[in-house]
N, C-alpha and C positions, 0 to 999 in steps of 0.2 A: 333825699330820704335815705336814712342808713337801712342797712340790710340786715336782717336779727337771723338765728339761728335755721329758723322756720324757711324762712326764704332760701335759705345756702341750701338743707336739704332739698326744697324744692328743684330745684333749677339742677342741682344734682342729680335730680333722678330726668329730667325734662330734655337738660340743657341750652343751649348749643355751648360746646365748652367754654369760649370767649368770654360770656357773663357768669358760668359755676368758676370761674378763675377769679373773675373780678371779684363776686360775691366772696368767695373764701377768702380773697386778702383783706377784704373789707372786714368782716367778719372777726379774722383773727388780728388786722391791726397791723397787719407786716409791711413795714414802703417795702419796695422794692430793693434797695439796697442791703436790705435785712437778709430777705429769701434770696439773694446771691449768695453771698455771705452763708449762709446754712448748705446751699447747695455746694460752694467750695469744699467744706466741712465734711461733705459726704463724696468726694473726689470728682464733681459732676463741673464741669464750666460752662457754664450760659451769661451772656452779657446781659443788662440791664433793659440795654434797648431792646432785646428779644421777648423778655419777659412783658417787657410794656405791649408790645408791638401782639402777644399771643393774648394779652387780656380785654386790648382793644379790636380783636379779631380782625386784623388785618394781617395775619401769618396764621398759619399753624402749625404745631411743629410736627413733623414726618420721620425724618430721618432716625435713626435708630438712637444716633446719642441723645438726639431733641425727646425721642419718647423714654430713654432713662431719666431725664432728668424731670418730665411728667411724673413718671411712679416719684421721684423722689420728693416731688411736689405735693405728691398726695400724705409724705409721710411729714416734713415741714409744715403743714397748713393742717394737719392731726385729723385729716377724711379717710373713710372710709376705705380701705385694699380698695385701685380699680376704679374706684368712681370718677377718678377726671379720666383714663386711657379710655375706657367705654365708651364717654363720649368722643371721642377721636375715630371712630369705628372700627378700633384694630383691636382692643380688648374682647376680655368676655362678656356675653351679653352686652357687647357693642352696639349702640344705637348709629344708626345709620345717617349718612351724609346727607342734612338736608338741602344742600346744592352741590352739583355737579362740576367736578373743574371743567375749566372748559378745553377744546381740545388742541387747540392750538391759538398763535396768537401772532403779530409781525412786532408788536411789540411790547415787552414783558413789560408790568409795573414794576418799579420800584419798592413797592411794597409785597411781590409775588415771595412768597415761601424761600427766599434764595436762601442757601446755605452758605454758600458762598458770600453774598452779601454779608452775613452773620460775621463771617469768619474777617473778610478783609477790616470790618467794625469795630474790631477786636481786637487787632492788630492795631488799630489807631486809635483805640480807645476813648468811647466815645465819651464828650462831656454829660452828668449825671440830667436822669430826666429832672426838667424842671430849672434846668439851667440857662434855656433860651428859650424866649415865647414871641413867635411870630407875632406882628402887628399886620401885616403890609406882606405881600409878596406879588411880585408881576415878572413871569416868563414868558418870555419870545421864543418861538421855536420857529427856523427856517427849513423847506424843503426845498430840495436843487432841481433842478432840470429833469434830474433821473429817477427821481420819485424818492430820491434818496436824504434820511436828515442831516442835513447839512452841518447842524450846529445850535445850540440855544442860550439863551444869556437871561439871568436870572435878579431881580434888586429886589432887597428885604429892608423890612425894616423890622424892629430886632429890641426885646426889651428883656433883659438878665433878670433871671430869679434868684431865688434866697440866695444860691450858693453864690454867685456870679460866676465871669466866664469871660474866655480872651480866646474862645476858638469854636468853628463849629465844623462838621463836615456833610459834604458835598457826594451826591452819589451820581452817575449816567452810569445807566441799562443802555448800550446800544443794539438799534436790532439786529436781526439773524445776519451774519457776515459779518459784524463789525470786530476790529481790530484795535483793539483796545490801546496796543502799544503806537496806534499812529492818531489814538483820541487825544488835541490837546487841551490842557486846562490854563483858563486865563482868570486871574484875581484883577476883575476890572475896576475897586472901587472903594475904598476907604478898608482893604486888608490884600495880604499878600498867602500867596501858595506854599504851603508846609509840606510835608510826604502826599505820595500818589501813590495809592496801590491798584493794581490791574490784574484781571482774570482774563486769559485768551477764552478761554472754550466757553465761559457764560456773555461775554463782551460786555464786564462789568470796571468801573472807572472809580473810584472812592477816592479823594482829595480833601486833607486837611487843609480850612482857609483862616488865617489868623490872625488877628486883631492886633493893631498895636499898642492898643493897651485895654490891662482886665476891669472888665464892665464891672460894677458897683448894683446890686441888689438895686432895681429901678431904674436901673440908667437905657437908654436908648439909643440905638447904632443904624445907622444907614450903609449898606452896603452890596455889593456885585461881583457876580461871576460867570464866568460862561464854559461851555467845551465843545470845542469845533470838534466835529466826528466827519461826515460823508464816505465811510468806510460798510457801511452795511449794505443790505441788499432794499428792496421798497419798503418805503413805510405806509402803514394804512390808518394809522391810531399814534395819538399821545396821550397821556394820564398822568396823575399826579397822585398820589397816597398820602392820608393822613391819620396819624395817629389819635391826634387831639383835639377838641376843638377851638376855635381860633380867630385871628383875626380872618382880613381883604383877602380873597386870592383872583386874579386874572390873568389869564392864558390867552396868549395869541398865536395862532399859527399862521404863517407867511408862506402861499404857492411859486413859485419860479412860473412867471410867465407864459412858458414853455411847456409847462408840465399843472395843468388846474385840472381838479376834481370836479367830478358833476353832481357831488351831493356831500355834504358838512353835515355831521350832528354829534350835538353835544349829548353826554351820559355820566351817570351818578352808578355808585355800586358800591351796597355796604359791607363788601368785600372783597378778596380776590376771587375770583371764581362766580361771585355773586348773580345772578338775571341782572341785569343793564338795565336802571330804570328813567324818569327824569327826562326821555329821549326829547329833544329837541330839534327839528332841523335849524340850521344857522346860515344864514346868506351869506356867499362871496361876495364881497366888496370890488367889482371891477376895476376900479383904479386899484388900488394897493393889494388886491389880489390876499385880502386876508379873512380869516375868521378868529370871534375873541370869543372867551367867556367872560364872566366875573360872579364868585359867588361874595356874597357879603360879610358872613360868619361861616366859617367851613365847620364841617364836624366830622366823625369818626369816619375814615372810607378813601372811596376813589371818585377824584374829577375828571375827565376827559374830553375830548375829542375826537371822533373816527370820522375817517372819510372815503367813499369811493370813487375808484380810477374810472372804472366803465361800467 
C-alpha cells in the first residue's frame, strides 16, 4: 500500500526515523540514486548503501557528517526544518530513543552503525541497490579450541536485477583483538578476489568478489567464499544483518571439541540495538558438535546465534 501525504506527516511526528525516511521517499518518489545525487549537489557524500541501510533501519546515522547529511535530507525530500534529526534524538524537541544500544558486545554485526564500514564501501564502491538479490545463502562459521572464530565460509546463490552486475562485496567484523591484516580472504567458488580493504582498530575486512562474467537482468550465479580470521579474543555470538527481504538463509556454527558450550540459542532483532526476540534454545549435536539455523524468507533485521561458555 502506498504512503499518501497524511501518513508521512504522521510517522513524522510518531516516528521511529527508519519508516518517516522510508515514508518521505516514497512519498516524494526519489530511488535512491536520485537523493545521492541531490545530496552530492549540496557538498554532502553518503553512499547508496547507507541510505538504504538507514530507511531499512538497520543503521542509524550518528556521526556528525551522517547527521549533516539528515538536515540535508530534510531539505531534498521538501519536510519540514528538523523533523527527521528530532527523531534521531539529538535535535530540538528530540523524541527520544525507543531502544537502548546495547552496552557492549564480543561480536559486532555487520550491520552495527560502522562508519568505518560506510567508509571502506565507498571506497570499493558498491554495486547499485537492486543489483543482486539473494536466493539461497548457507554460512559455516568455525570456533577453535580457544573459543576463538576461526574462520567462516559462505555459498549464495545469486540472481541480477534490472541493472545487472559482475561483482559483489564481502564484509568480516572480527571480534574484539582481531587483526585484520592477518584476516585471510579466499574466493572458494565460481569467482575470484578483487581489492581488500581493512581497518585495524575496528577489525573490519571488506573484499571485492568478482564474477567472471556480467550477470544479465535474470540470470542466476552460484557462488563462495570465506575468511579465515583466529586473530580475535572469545567469541560468544554470530549474526547476520539484512537489509531486504529475501530469499533461504542457514547458519551453522561448528565447536572444536575441546572447547563446547553449555547452551545454544538462536535470536532475531529488528535492529541493532533492538531487545533479542525469537529466542530459541538449539541443541549441540554430539557427534559433529554443531548448531544451525534456517529461516525460510528472511526480512528486514538481524539473525543469530549466541552462546554460553559457563
Amino acid at each position: 500500500m502506498g504512503h499518501t501525504e497524511a501518513d508521512l506527516a504522521q510517522v513524522l511526528h510518531t516516528g521511529p526515523f527508519h519508516l518517516a525516511l522510508r515514508a518521505a521517499l516514497a512519498v516524494r518518489g526519489l530511488p535512491l540514486q536520485r537523493v545521492q545525487h541531490h545530496l552530492a549537489h549540496r557538498g554532502i557524500k553518503v553512499g547508496v548503501t547507507s541510505l538504504s541501510y538507514w530507511q531499512q533501519g538497520a543503521r542509524r546515522p550518528q556521526r556528525p557528517e551522517s547527521l549533516r547529511a539528515v538536515r540535508a535530507l530534510e531539505e531534498v525530500l521538501e519536510l519540514p526544518g528538523n523533523s527527521l534529526i528530532r527523531l534521531l534524538g539529538v535535535g530540538e524537541g528530540s523524541v527520544n530513543a525507543a531502544v537502548a544500544r546495547p552496552d557492549s558486545r564480543s561480536h559486532r554485526s555487520l550491520m552495527d552503525a560502522s562508519d568505518t564500514v560506510e567508509q571502506l564501501l565507498a571506497e570499493l564502491e558498491p554495486p547499485p541497490d537492486g543489483g543482486l538479490h539473494t536466493v539461497g545463502h548457507t554460512e559455516r562459521v568455525r570456533i577453535g579450541p580457544d573459543r576463538e572464530l576461526v574462520g567462516r565460509e559462505s555459498q549464495l546463490v545469486v540472481r541480477a536485477g534490472l541493472d545487472g552486475v559482475d561483482r559483489c562485496l564481502a564484509i568480516h567484523h572480527g571480534d574484539p583483538g582481531c587483526d585484520p591484516e592477518r584476516v585471510r580472504v579466499s574466493a572458494l567458488e565460481n569467482c575470484r578476489t578483487g581489492r581488500v580493504r581493512r581497518h585495524r582498530e575496528s577489525g573490519v575486512v571488506v573484499a571485492e568478489l568478482l564474477f567472471d562474467a556480467r550477470l544479465r537482468a535474470g540470470d542466476t550465479h552460484l557462488f563462495g567464499y570465506g575468511f579465515e580470521d583466529a586473530t580475535g579474543g572469545v567469541s560468544t555470538e554470530y549474526m547476520r544483518g539484512f537489509t531486504s527481504a529475501g530469499g533461504q538463509y542457514a547458519l551453522q556454527i561448528r565447536f572444536d571439541e575441546d572447547a563446547l558450550p553449555v547452551r545454544c540459542r538462536r535470536f532475531a532483532q529488528a535492529m541493532t540495538g533492538a531487545p533479542r526476540g525469537a529466542r530459541t534454545d538449539l541443541p549441540l549435536s554430539g557427534r559433529h558438535r554443531t548448531v544451525h539455523l534456517v529461516e525460510q524468507g528472511v526480512r528486514p533485521g538481524i539473525l543469530g546465534i549466541d552462546w554460553d561458555w559457563d
